[in-house]
N, C-alpha and C positions, 0 to 999 in steps of 0.2 A: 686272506688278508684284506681284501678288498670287503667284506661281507664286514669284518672287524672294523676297519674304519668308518663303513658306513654306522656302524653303531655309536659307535666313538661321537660322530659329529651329531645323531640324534642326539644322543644325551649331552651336550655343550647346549646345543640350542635349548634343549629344555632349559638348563642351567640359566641360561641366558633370558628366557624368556619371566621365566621364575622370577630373577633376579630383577628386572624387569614390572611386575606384578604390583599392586598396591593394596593394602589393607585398610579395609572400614574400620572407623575407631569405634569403642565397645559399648554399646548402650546409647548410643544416639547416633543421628545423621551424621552424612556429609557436609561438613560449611562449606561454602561455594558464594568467597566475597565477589561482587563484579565493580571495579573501580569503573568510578563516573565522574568524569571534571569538564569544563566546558569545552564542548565540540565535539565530543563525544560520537563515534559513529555506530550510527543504530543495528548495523548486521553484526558488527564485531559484536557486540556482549548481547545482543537478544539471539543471534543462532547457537552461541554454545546455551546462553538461558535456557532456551527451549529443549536444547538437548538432553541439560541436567535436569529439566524438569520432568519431561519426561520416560523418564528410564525407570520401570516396571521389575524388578527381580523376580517377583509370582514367588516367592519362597521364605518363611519368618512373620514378624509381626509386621506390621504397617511400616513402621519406619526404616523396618530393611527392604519392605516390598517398595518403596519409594523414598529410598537412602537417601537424595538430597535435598539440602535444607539453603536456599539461594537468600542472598541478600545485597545491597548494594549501598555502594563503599567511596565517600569522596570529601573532602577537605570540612565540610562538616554537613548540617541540613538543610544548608541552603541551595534554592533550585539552580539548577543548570539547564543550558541548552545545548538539545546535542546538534550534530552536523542537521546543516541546511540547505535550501538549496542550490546549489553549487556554489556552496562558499558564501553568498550575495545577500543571505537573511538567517536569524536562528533557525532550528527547526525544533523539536518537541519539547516542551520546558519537561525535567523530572526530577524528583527530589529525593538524594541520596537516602536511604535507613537510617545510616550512620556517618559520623566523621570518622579520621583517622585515628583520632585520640582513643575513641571509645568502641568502638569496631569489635564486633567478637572473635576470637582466636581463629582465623579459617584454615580448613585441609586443602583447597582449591582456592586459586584467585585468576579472576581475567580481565588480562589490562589491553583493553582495542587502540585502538588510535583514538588519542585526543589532545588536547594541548597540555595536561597534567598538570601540576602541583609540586608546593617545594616541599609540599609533604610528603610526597608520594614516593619518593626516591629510599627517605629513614625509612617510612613503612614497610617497602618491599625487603629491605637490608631484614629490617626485625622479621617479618612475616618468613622470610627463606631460611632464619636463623631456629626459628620454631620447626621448621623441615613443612611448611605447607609448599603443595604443589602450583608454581609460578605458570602459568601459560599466557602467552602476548598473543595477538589477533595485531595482522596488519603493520602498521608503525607502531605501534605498541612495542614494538622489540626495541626501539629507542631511549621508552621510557627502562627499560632492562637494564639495558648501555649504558645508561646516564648512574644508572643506580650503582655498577659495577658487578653485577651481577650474568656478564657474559663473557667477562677478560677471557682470553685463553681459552673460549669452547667455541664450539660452533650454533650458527644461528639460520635465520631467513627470516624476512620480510616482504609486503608487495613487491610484486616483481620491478615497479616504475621507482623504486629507494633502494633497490640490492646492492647497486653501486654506490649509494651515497653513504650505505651502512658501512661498508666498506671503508670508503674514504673516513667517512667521519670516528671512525674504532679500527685500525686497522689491525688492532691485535684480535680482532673475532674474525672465524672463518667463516665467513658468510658462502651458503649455500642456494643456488637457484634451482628452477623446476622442482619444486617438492611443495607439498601442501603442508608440512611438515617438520622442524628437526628435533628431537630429543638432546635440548645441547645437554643435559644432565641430570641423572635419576630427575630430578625434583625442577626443571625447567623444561617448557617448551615453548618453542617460539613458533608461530603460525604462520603462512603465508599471507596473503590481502585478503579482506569481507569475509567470503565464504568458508574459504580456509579454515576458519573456525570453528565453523559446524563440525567438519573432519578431528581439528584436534581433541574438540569435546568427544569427539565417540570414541578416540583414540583413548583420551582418559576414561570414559567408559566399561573401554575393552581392559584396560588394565585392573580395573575395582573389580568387574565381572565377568571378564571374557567373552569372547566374541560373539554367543549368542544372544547377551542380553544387547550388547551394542548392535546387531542386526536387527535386532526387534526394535530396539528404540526408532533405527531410521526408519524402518518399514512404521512403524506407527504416526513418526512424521512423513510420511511420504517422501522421505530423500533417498533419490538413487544414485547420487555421487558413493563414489568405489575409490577417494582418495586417502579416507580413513583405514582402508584397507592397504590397499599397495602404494599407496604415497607417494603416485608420481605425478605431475603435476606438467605444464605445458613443455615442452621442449625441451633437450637433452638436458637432466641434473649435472651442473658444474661447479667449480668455487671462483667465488668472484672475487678477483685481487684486486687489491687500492691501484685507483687510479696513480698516483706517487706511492709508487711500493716503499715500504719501512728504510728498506736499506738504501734507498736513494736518495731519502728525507736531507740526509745533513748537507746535500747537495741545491735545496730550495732556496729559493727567492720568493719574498711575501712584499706583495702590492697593497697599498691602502688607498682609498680617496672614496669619494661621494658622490651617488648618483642623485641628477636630480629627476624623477621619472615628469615631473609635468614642466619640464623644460620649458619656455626661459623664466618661468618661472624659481623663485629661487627653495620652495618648500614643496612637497615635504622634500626631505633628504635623507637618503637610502647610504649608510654604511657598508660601501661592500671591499673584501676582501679578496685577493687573487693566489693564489697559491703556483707558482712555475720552479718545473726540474726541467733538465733533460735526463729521461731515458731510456736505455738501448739505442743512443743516438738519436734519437727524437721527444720532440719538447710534449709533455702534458702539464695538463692544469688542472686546480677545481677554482670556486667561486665559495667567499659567502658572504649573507645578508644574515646577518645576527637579528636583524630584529624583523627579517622572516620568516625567521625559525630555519634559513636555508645554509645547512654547512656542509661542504666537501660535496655541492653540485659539478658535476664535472662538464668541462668543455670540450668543445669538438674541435677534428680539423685547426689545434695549434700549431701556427707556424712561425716561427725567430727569425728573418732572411735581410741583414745587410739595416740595420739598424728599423728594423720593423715588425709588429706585432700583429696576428689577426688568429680570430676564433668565435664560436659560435656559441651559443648557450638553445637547447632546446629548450621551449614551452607550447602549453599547450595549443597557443594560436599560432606556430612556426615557428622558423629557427628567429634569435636576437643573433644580430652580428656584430662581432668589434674589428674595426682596423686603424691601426694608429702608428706613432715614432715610438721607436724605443731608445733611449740611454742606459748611460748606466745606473741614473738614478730617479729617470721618470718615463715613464708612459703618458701617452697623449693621443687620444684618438676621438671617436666620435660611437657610439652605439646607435645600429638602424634599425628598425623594424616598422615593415608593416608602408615603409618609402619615409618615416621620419627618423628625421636625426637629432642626436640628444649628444653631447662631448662630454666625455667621461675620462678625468687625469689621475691616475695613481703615481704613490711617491715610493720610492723600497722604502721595507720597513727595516728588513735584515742587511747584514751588510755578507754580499757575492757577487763575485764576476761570471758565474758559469750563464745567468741568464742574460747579462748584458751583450755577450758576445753570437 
């Protein structure tokens, strides 16, 4: 019986793996679009580039022995800059192949983190409709999100946004530690940077199976083994919305305007608050629409006797807020760093649960 069963589950997994598998389309390459819009970050689409480039089959004509055919993909042919350094200047100008209009039909596409395009969103809808295979690097799973292309599966991204993905799509299960996720035959979403070397050979191993994808790394000199076992820093979990779904109709939404160069009255920062309670205790996120920051989550909320206070991480410390609460306004001050800047939200919704 036991000898039976174990047969049983070899032949599922083949099944599975089969299933799984991808085929080369007949008489030419693989297309392997790599979207590029500005800010564009240089590891996400140059380590899978490098991977598709090159991957050797030793087996057929040329164009099977070096099956892909790479090109790159962005709102039309004018230059872009990708990521710079750190944030504070461009960095390399390059210049897309194609726009979205005229772009050749691709089997593969890879979207890294970058600020994206209103195009880009139709494109990936058409492009997934054609059945070519979707892969994100990075934030790149945002552009996914945004497109709708992750409702109802499961995802990951850097590990420093796994909760934001969360907050900001809470219908995706977003997954941690993994270099990795197959949310669907035909999508995969990456981890941060490197991550994508991994999921390019993953697609690799799927077109040719795991020897040509060993060979590829070994010819790149890459000894990462996350393409393989796909585990990735610290226990794989799922990460729930900070305001899980079912607590939502229980929110309170804050509006008002920050001004970061205080007492100065410009620029002026839009931001948003997001408060529930629960399981008995208050959460929040934050957003700044115009930068680009939604369902940032705060620390350390706490509601006590007509008063608000919470923290926002960034990369030079915690920001702290502490203020009055009513029912109908917050009033406090944001410090950081020994200055203080006053920051008043008004409810936007109408609820008693966060006033009290």
């Amino acid at each position: 019986m036991i000898r039976i069963l174990a047969v049983l589950a070899l032949m599922a997994a083949s099944v599975a793996a089969l299933a799984n598998t991808l085929q080369p389309p007949d008489g030419r390459k693989i297309r392997v679009a790599v979207v590029l819009t500005e800010g564009a970050v240089v590891i996400d689409f140059a380590g899978p580039w490098e991977v598709f480039e090159n991957v050797y089959t030793g087996t057929g004509s040329m164009h099977q022995q070096m099956p892909f055919e790479l090109y790159t993909v962005g709102r039309d042919r004018q230059p872009i800059h990708t990521s710079g350094s750190g944030g504070m200047k461009p960095g390399m100008t390059v210049v897309p192949d194609y726009g979205f209009a005229d772009a050749p039909a691709p089997d593969v596409v890879v979207v890294g983190a970058q600020s994206g395009d209103d195009q880009l969103g139709p494109w990936l809808r058409k492009v997934n409709a054609q059945h070519a295979l979707i892969m994100s690097v990075c934030t790149g799973a945002f552009k996914l999100a945004q497109a709708g292309l992750l409702d109802g599966k499961a995802a990951t991204t850097h590990h420093a946004s796994l909760q934001r993905l969360a907050n900001q799509y809470p219908r995706i299960t977003v997954r941690s530690s993994v270099r990795y996720v197959e949310s669907d035959p035909l999508i995969l979403t990456g981890g941060g940077l490197s991550s994508g070397i991994d999921s390019a050979l993953h697609v690799v191993e799927l077109y040719y199976g795991p020897k040509v994808a060993q060979a590829t790394a070994d010819y790149m000199e890459y000894q990462g083994q996350g393409w393989k076992t796909n585990a990735g820093n610290g226990q794989a979990r799922q990460v729930e919305p900070t305001i899980p779904l079912a607590d939502r109709s229980q929110e309170t939404r804050w509006e008002g305007t920050f001004l970061p160069a205080y007492p100065k009255d410009e620029p002026k920062l839009p931001v948003v608050v997001h408060l529930a309670r629960v399981d008995g205790q208050y959460r929040a996120t934050i957003d700044a629409p115009t930068e680009s920051m939604i369902g940032e989550p705060l620390d350390g909320v706490r509601v006590d006797h007509g008063s608000l206070y919470f923290t926002l991480a960034s990369d030079s410390g915690p920001i702290e807020f502490s203020g009055a609460m009513t029912a109908e306004r917050i009033s406090g001050h944001i410090v950081k760093d020994g200055s203080s800047t006053p920051l008043i939200l008004s409810k936007a919704t109408p609820s008693s649960e966060a006033a009290h």
